[in-house]
C-alpha positions in Angstrom: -44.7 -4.5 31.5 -43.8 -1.4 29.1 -45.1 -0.9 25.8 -43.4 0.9 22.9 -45.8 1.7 20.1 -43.7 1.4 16.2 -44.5 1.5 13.1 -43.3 -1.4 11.4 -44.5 -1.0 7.2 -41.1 0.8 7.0 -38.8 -1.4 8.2 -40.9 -4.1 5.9 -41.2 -2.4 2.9 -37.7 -1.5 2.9 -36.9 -5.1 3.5 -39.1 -6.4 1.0 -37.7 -3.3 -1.7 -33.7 -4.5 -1.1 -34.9 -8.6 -1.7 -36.7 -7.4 -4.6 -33.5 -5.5 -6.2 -31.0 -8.1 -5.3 -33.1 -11.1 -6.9 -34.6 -8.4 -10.0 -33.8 -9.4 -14.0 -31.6 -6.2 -13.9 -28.8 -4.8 -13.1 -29.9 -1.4 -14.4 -32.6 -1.5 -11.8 -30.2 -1.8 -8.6 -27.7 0.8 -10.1 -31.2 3.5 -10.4 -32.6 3.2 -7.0 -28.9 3.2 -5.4 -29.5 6.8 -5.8 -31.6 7.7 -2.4 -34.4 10.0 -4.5 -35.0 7.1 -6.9 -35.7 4.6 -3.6 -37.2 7.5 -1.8 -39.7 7.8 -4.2 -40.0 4.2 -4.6 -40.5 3.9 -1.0 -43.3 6.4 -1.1 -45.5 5.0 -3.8 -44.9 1.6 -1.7 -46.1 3.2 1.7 -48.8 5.4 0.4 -50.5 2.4 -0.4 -50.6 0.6 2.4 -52.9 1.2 5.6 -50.8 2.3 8.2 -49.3 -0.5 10.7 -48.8 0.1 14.2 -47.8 -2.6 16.9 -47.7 -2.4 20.7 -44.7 -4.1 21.5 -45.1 -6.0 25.1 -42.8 -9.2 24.3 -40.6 -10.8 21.8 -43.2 -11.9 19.6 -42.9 -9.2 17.1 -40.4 -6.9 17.8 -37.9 -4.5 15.8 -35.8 -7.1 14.8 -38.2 -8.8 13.0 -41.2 -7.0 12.0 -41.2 -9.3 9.3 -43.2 -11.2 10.9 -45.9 -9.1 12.2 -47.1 -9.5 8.4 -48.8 -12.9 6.5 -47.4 -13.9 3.5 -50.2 -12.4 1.2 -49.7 -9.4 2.9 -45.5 -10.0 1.8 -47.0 -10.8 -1.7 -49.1 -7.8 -2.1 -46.3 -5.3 -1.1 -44.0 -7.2 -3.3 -46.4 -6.5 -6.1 -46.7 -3.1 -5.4 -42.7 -2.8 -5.5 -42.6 -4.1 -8.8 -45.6 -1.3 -9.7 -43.0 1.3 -8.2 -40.3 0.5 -9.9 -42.3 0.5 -13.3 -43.6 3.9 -12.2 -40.5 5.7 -10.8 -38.4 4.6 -14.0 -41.3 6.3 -16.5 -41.3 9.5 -14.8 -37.1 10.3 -14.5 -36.3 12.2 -11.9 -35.5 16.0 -13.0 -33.7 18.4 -11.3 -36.4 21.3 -9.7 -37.0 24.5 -12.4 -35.7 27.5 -10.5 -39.2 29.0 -10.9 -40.4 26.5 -8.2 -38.0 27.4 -5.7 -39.4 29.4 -3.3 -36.3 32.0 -3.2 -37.4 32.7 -6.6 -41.1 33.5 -5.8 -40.2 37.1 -4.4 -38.1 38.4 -6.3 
């Protein structure tokens, strides 16, 4: 049998992040994280706080269809938790465009 290694926190927390904004208490919360910085930053605080998940896939037991499943559901509650977190976070800090002096074009002259 072949084994393909994945990484399947992505695929979850991604999951877990669209649930979270279709069922939310606002509106105003779908409409800022359409925007792909908004849920890219979102996405980040979720992931960098989470070990890293790897699975050897050999059979249909956990596979990328469902990966889902290759997490319990305190490990569903905890990464829901720390969705709500991110969204509290990345709506305190707005997103702002980049000062031209950090750009590195400008560095030089």
């Amino acid at each position: 049998m072949a084994n393909t290694l994945i990484n399947i926190a992505l695929p979850v927390v991604n999951e877990i992040i669209d649930d979270v904004l279709a069922t939310g208490p606002s509106a105003s919360y779908r409409e800022t994280f359409m925007g792909s910085d908004a849920r890219d930053r979102l996405a980040t605080f979720v992931l960098s706080r989470l070990p890293a998940r790897y699975m050897t896939i050999t059979d249909s037991e956990c596979s990328l269809d469902l990966p889902r499943n290759c997490y319990s559901a305190e490990q569903h509650r905890q990464i829901r938790q720390l969705v709500h977190q991110g969204i509290q976070k990345v709506l305190a800090r707005p997103v702002s465009p980049t000062p031209d002096t950090l750009i590195p074009s400008t560095w030089f002259g």
